[in-house]
ZAMARGU-4260 file (C-alpha; in steps of 0.2 Angstrom, whole numbers, plus 5000, padded with zeros to 4 digits):
<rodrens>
0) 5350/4832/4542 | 5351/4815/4537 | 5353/4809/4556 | 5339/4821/4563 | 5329/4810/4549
5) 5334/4794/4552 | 5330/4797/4570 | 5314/4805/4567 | 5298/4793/4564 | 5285/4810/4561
10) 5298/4815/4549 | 5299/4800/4540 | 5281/4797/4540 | 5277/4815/4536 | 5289/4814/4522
15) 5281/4798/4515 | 5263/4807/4516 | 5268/4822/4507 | 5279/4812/4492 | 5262/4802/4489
20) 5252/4817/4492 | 5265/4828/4479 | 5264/4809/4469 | 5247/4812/4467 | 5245/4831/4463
25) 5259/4829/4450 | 5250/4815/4441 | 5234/4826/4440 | 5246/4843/4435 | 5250/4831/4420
30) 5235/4824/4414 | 5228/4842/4415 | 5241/4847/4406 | 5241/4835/4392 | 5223/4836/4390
35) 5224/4855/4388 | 5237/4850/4375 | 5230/4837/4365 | 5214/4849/4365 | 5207/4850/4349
40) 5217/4835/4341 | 5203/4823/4338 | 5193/4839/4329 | 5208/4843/4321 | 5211/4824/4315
45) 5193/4824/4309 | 5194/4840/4298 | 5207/4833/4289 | 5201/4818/4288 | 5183/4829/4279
50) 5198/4836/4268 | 5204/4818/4261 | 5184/4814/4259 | 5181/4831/4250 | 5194/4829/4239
55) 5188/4814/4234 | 5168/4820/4233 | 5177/4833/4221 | 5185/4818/4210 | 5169/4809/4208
60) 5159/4826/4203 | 5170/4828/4190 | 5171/4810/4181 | 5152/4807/4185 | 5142/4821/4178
65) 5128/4810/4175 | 5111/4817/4168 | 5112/4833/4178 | 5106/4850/4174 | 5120/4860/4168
70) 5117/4874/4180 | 5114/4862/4195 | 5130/4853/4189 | 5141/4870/4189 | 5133/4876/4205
75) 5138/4856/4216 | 5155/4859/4208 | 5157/4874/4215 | 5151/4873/4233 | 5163/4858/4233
80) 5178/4870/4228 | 5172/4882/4240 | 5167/4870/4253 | 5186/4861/4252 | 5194/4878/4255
85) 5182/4883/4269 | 5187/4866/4277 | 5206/4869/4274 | 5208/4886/4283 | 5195/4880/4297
90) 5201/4886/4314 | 5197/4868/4322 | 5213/4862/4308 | 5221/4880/4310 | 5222/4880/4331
95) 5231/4863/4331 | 5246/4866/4318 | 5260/4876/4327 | 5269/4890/4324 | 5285/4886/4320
100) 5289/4885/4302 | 5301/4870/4304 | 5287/4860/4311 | 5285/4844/4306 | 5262/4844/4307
105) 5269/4867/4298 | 5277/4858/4283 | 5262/4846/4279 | 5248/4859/4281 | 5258/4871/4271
110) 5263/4858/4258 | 5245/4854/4258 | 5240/4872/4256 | 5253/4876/4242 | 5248/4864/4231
115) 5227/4866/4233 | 5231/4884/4230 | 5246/4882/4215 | 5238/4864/4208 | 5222/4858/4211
120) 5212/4874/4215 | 5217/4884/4197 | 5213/4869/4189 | 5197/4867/4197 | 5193/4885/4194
125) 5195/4882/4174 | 5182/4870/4176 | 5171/4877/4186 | 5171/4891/4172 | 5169/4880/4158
130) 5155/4873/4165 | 5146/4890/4173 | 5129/4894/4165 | 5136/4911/4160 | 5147/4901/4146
135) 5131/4891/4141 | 5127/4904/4126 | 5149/4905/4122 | 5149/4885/4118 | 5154/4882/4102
140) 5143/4882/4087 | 5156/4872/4073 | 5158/4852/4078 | 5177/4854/4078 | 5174/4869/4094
145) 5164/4860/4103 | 5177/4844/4101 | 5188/4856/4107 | 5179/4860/4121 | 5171/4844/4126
150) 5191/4837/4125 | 5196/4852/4137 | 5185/4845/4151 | 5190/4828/4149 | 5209/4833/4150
155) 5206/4845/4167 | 5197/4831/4174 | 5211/4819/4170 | 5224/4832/4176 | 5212/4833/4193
160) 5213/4814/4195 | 5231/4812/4190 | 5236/4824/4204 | 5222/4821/4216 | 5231/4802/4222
165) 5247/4813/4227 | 5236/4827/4236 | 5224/4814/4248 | 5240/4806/4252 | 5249/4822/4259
170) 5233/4824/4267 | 5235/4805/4274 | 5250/4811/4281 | 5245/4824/4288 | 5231/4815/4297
175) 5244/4802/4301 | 5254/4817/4312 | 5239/4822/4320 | 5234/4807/4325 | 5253/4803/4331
180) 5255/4819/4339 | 5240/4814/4349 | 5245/4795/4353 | 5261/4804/4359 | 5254/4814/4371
185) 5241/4801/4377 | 5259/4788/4380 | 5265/4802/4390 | 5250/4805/4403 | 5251/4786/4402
190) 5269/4785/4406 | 5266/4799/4419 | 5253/4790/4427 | 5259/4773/4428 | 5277/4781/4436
195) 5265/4790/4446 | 5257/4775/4451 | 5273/4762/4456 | 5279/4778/4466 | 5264/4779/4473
200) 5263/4762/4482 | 5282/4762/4484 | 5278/4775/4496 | 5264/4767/4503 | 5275/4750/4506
205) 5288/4760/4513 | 5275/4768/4528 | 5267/4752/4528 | 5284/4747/4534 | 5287/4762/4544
210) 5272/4757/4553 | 5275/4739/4556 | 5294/4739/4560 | 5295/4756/4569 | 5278/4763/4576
215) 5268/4747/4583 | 5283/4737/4589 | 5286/4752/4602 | 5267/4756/4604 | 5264/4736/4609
220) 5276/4740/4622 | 5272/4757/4628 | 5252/4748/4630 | 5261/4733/4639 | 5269/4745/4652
225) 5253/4756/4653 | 5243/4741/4657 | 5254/4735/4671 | 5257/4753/4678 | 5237/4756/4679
230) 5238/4737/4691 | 5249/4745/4701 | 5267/4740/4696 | 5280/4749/4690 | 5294/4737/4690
235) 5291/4734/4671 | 5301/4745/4659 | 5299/4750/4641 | 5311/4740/4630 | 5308/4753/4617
240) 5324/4768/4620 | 5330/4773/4603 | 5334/4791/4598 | 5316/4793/4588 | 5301/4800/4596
245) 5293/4784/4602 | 5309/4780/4609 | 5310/4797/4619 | 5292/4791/4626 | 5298/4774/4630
250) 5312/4786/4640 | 5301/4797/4648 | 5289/4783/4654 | 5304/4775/4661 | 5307/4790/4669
255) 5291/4792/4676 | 5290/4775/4681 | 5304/4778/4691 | 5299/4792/4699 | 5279/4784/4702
260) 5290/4771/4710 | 5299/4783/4723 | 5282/4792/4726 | 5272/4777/4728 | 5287/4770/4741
265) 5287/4786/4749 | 5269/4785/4751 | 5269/4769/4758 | 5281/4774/4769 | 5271/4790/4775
270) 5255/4780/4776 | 5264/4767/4787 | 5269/4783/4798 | 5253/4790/4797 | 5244/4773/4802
275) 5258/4771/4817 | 5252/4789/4821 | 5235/4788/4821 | 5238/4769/4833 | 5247/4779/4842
280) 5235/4793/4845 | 5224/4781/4849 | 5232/4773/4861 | 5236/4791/4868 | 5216/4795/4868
285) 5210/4780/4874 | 5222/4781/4888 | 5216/4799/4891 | 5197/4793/4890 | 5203/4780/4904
290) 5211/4792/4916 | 5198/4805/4915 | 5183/4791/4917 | 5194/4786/4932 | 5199/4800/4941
295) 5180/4807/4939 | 5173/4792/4949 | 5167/4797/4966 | 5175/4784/4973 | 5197/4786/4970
300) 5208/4775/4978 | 5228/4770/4975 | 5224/4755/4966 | 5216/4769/4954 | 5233/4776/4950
305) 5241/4760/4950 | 5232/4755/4935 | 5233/4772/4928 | 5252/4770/4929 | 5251/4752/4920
310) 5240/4761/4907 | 5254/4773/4904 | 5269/4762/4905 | 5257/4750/4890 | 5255/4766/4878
315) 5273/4775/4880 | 5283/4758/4879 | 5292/4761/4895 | 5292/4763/4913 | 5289/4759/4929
320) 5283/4775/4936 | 5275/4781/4954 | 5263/4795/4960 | 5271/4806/4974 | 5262/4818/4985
325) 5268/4830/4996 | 5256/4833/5014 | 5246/4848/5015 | 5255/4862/5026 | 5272/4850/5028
330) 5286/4848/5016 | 5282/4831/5019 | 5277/4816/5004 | 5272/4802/5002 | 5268/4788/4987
335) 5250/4787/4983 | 5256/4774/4969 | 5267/4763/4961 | 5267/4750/4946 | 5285/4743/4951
340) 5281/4724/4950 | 5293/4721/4966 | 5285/4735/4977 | 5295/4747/4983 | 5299/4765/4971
345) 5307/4772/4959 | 5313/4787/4969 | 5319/4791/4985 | 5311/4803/4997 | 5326/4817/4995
350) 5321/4815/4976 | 5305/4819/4981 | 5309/4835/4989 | 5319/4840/4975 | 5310/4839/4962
355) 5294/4844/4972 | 5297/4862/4968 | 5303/4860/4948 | 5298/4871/4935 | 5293/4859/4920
360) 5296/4843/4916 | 5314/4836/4917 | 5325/4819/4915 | 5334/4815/4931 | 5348/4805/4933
365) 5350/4798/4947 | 5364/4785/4954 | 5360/4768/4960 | 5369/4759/4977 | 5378/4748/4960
370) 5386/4765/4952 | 5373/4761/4939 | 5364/4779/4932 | 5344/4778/4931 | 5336/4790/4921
375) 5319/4797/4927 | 5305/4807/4918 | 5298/4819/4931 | 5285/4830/4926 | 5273/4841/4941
380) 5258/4836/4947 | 5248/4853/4946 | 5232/4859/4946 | 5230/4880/4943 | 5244/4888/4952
385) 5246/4875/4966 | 5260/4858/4964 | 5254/4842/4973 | 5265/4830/4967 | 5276/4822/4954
390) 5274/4810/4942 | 5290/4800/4939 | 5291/4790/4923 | 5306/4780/4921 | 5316/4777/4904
395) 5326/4763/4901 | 5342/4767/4897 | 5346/4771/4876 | 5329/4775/4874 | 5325/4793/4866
400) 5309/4801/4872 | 5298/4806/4863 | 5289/4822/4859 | 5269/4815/4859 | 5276/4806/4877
405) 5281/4820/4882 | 5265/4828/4878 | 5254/4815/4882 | 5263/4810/4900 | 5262/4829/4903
410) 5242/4829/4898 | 5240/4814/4910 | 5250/4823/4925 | 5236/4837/4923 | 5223/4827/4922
415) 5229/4819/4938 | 5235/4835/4945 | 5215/4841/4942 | 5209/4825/4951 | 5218/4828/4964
420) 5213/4846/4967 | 5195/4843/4965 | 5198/4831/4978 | 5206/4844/4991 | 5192/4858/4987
425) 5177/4844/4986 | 5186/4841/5008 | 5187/4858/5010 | 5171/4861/5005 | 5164/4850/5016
430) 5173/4854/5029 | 5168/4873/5028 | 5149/4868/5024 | 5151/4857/5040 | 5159/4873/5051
435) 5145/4886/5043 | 5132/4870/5049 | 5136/4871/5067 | 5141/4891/5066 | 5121/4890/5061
440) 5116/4876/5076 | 5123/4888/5088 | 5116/4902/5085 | 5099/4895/5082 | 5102/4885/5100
445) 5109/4902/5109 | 5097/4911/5103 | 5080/4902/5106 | 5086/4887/5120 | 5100/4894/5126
450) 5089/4911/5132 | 5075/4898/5137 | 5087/4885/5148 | 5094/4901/5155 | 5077/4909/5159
455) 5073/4894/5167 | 5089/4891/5179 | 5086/4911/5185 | 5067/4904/5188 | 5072/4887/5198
460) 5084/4899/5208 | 5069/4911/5214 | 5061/4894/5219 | 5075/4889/5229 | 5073/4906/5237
465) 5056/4907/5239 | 5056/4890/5248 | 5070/4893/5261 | 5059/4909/5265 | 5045/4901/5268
470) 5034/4911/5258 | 5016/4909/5255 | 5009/4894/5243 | 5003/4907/5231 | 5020/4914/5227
475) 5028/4896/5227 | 5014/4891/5212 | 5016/4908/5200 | 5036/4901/5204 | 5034/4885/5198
480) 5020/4891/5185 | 5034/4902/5175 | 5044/4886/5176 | 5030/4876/5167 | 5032/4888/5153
485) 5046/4892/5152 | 5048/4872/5149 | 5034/4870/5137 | 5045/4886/5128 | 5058/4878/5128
490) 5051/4860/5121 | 5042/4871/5108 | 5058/4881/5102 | 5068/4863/5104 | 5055/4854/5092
495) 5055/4870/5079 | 5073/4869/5080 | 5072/4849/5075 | 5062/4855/5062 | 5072/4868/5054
500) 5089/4858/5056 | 5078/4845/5042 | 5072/4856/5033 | 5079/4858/5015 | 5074/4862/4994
505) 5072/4849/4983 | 5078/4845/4966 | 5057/4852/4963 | 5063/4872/4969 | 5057/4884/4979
510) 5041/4886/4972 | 5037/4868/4976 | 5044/4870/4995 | 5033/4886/4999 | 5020/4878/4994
515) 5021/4863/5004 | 5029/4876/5019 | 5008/4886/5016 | 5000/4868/5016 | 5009/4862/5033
520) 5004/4877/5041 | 4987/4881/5036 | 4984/4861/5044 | 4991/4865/5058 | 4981/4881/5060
525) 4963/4890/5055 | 4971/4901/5046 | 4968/4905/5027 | 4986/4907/5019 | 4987/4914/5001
530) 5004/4911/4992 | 5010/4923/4976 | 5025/4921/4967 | 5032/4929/4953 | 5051/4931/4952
535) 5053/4936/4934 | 5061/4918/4930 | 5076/4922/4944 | 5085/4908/4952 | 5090/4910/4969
540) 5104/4901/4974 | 5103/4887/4986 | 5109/4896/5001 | 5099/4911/4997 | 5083/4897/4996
545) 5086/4890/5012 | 5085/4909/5021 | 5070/4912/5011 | 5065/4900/5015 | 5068/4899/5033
550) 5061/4916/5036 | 5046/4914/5030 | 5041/4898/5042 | 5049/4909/5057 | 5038/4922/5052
555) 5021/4912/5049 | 5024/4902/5066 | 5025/4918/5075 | 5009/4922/5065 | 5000/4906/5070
560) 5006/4907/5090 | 5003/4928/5092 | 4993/4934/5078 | 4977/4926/5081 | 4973/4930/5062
565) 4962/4922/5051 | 4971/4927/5035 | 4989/4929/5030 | 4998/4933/5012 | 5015/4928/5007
570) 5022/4937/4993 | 5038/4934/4984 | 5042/4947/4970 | 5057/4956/4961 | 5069/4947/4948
575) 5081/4956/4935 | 5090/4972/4940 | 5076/4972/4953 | 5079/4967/4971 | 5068/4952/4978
580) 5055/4960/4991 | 5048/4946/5002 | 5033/4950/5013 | 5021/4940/5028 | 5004/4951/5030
585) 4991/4943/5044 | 4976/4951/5050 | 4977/4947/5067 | 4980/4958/5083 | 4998/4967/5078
590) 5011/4967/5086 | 5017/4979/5101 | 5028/4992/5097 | 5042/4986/5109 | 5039/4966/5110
595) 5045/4958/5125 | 5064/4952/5125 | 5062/4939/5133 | 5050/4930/5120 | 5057/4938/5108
600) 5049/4928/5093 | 5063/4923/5083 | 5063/4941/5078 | 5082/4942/5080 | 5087/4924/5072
605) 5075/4932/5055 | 5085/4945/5057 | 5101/4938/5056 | 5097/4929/5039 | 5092/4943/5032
610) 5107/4952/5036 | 5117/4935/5029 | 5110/4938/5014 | 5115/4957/5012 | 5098/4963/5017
615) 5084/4973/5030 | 5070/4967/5037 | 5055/4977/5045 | 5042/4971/5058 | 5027/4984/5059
620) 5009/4985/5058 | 5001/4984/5043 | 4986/4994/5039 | 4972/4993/5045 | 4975/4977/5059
625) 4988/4964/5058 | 5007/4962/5057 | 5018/4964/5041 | 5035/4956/5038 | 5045/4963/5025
630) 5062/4958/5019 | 5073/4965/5003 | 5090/4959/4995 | 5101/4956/4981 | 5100/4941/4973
635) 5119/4934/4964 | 5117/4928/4948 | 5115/4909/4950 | 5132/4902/4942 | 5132/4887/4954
640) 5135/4897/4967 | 5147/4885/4979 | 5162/4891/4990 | 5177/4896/4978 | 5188/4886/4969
645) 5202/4895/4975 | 5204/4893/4991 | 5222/4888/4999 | 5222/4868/4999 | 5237/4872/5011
650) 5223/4875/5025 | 5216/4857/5022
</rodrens>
């Protein structure tokens, strides 16, 4: 106990409080108590005090009678007597004399009350009854009576006086007790209070001193540490460790100092990793933002991948590295690139080979013409389902890959890899659109010249004929008259070809090229031509625009060279689910119900793109006079139509 208060400052000071606190109530508790004892002392002390002064107001009736009437005199006397024994038996004298018969205040009231009661009152009561008005008419007639009586007086005021000294000084003494008893009780509170008092601040000094010595010493040092911990540091230590509460605080803030120390060390440390993380990551984008701004130039060339493969060795830390390719339908490859400073590569072609067909990315080790071992990143070039090369990174030797180089050298293979497969589909492409061009060229040609240059050779050779016969000049001039238009045909046909060959859709639509389509031919002709268009919002594809197109001007030159109509409607409808109905109404003559072959009129060629597009065309009258040219299909929906992305690069 004594420890666990030595080592305890709330105890202590708690302690302190509640002696000062117990100080104080017991110092009230006293003076309560000895003011409920001393009630009734100074009423007490001044009763006796009326009983010394009645005794002596009694005396000086008695000696001085004056010239008083004998009745008044009788009845002063008496109230006196009676007035001296109601102040003796008062209960403001009574309350204050104790119990206890061997009291010291018992014996004087009781000495005091045995002798009014055995002395002073009998005799008292002898004289009051000489002098009562009832004995007026008893007084002695005879001189020697009335001496006699007059002498009695006299002796029972003398006896009153002798005995009256002795009887005011036991009531001194008794008044003198009182009035001690009192002072007594009074010196207690005062000694009470005065202990009280000294204890009191003895107390105070000691928590005065608790506080000094124990409390603020450790609380200057606990502010001292709290004010460098909130700057920061946490190198500085409370001085302050002893067993008492403000010790055990010191302790824990040492404690805690320690262990803010560790956290804010580990968070510098984690910052610094997050910082090299987020560089790094940088880096790694901007490097990705460079090889996807590069490789989606239209231009690419090897000293495009060159400085992609610096890039690369800059932001993983190591290298050098090439770009091997392997030739389309060949298990041949090739180096598209290289950043060894010397030239020359990293790999050899039967590495190539071997490594052209890996799953995943690998670290090759390969030996050197020196015995040496060089270790090689490799990681596939791919792009969808389809390998074209390998990328091969090489790592100096005790260096650990990483997993974000992995990752990142694996990202920049695909983003190459992607390049290079746009590449071989953009050439394919082109390619295919240059084929399907001249699959188109020869069919226009064989189909309109061609049947022309072919009519026109069957036509020189009946000139030929007709010459060696010798015929008649009439037959030679319907000869060589079939020849001239056959010719002018054919120049026509060519010069309609030329123009459809140039022919194309702007970046303005369809819309826009119909209308200029109306406007060329209405120039070239008399002929009224009313355009309506209403597809619902449907965008045809390019391809499909072109046919649309090209139907349409087939259709109205055949209106313009045959017809001989002064009006003609060109009507474009459908859209949605519905399919697009395209239609070329004239009024002119009609057409005949089986036209002539060998004019034909392009009939064959509009049916042909027709059919391209997945759709029939009709060529009958329309009612009343005229020609109607009507055409249905399926539009695709338009999701940039182009040729496929998967088509087999092997074929390139």
């Amino acid at each position: 106990m004594a420890q666990q208060f030595k080592n305890s400052i709330v105890l202590r000071m708690g302690l302190s409080m509640a002696i000062i606190t117990l100080l104080g109530f017991l110092t009230m508790l006293g003076s309560v108590i000895i003011e409920e004892m001393t009630q009734g002392h100074a009423a007490a002390i001044n009763q006796a005090g009326t009983l010394r002064m009645q005794s002596y107001r009694i005396a000086t009736r008695l000696v001085y009678q004056a010239n008083i009437d004998q009745e008044l005199y009788w009845k002063l006397t008496d109230d006196l007597v009676r007035e001296f024994e109601q102040r003796l038996t008062n209960p403001r004298l009574t309350t204050v004399i104790p119990d206890e018969a061997e009291h010291a205040l018992r014996k004087s009231y009781n000495r005091i009350n045995l002798q009014w009661h055995k002395k002073i009152k009998p005799v008292l009561n002898v004289y009051v009854g000489l002098v009562a008005p009832k004995n007026r008419d008893a007084l002695p007639v005879h001189k020697d009576d009335k001496l006699l009586w007059l002498t009695t007086q006299r002796n029972i005021r003398e006896r009153y006086v002798s005995i009256v000294d002795r009887f005011v000084s036991d009531i001194d003494n008794l008044v003198k007790q009182l009035e001690e008893g009192a002072e007594s009780k009074i010196r207690w509170l005062r000694v009470i209070q005065i202990n009280s008092l000294f204890l009191t601040l003895g107390m105070v000094f000691y928590t005065m001193y608790l506080v000094q010595a124990v409390v603020l010493p450790p609380l200057r040092d606990l502010l001292r540490f709290s004010m460098f911990a909130r700057r920061g540091d946490f190198s500085v230590r409370v001085k302050h460790e002893h067993n008492d509460e403000l010790g055990q605080l010191g302790s824990a803030f040492n404690g805690m100092a320690d262990d803010l120390s560790k956290m804010y060390a580990d968070l510098e440390e984690r910052v610094r990793e997050k910082t090299t993380d987020l560089e790094r990551s940088n880096r790694s984008l901007e490097l990705l933002y460079k090889t996807t701004s590069r490789l989606n130039d239209t231009h690419i060339s090897a000293q495009t991948y060159e400085e992609l493969l610096k890039d690369i060795e800059q932001v993983v830390g190591f290298g050098p590295g090439n770009i091997c390719l392997a030739k389309s339908m060949s298990e041949e490859v090739f180096t598209l690139a290289s950043s060894r400073p010397q030239g020359g590569t990293i790999c050899s072609t039967d590495h190539c080979k071997e490594c052209m067909h890996q799953q995943g990315t690998q670290i090759k080790e390969w030996k050197e013409l020196d015995q040496s071992v060089r270790r090689v990143l490799s990681i596939p070039i791919r792009d969808q389902d389809e390998q074209h090369g390998i990328l091969f990174i090489a790592i100096p030797e005790g260096t650990l890959l990483k997993v974000w180089q992995k990752q990142l050298l694996e990202a920049v293979a695909d983003h190459i890899g992607a390049a290079i497969g746009v590449a071989y589909r953009t050439s394919f492409n082109r390619r295919l659109a240059l084929h399907e061009e001249r699959g188109v060229i020869a069919r226009e040609l064989h189909d309109s010249l061609a049947q022309s240059l072919s009519y026109l050779k069957i036509q020189v050779s009946r000139l030929d004929m007709t010459l060696k016969q010798q015929r008649d000049e009439a037959e030679i001039q319907k000869v060589v008259q079939e020849i001239r238009e056959g010719l002018n045909s054919a120049y026509r046909q060519l010069r309609e070809l030329l123009t459809t060959f140039r022919l194309k859709v702007d970046d303005r639509g369809l819309l826009q090229a119909l209308e200029d389509t109306v406007h060329e031919y209405q120039v070239r002709s008399d002929i009224s031509i009313k355009l309506e268009f209403d597809l619902h919002g449907m965008q045809l594809s390019e391809n499909e625009e072109i046919h649309v197109l090209q139907v349409i001007r087939e259709a109205l030159s055949n209106v313009i060279r045959h017809s001989g109509a002064k009006h003609a409607r060109v009507t474009l409808t459908g859209g949605g689910e519905m399919p697009i109905r395209v239609s070329i109404i004239d009024d002119g003559c009609g057409i005949p119900s089986a036209p002539e072959r060998s004019r034909h009129y392009g009939l064959a060629i509009m049916d042909e793109r027709v059919r391209s597009l997945g759709g029939s065309i009709s060529v009958e009258p329309a009612e009343g006079s005229g020609t109607q040219v009507v055409f249905e299909f399926m539009a695709t929906k338009n999701e940039n139509n182009l040729v496929s992305d998967k088509v087999d690069l092997k074929a390139l």
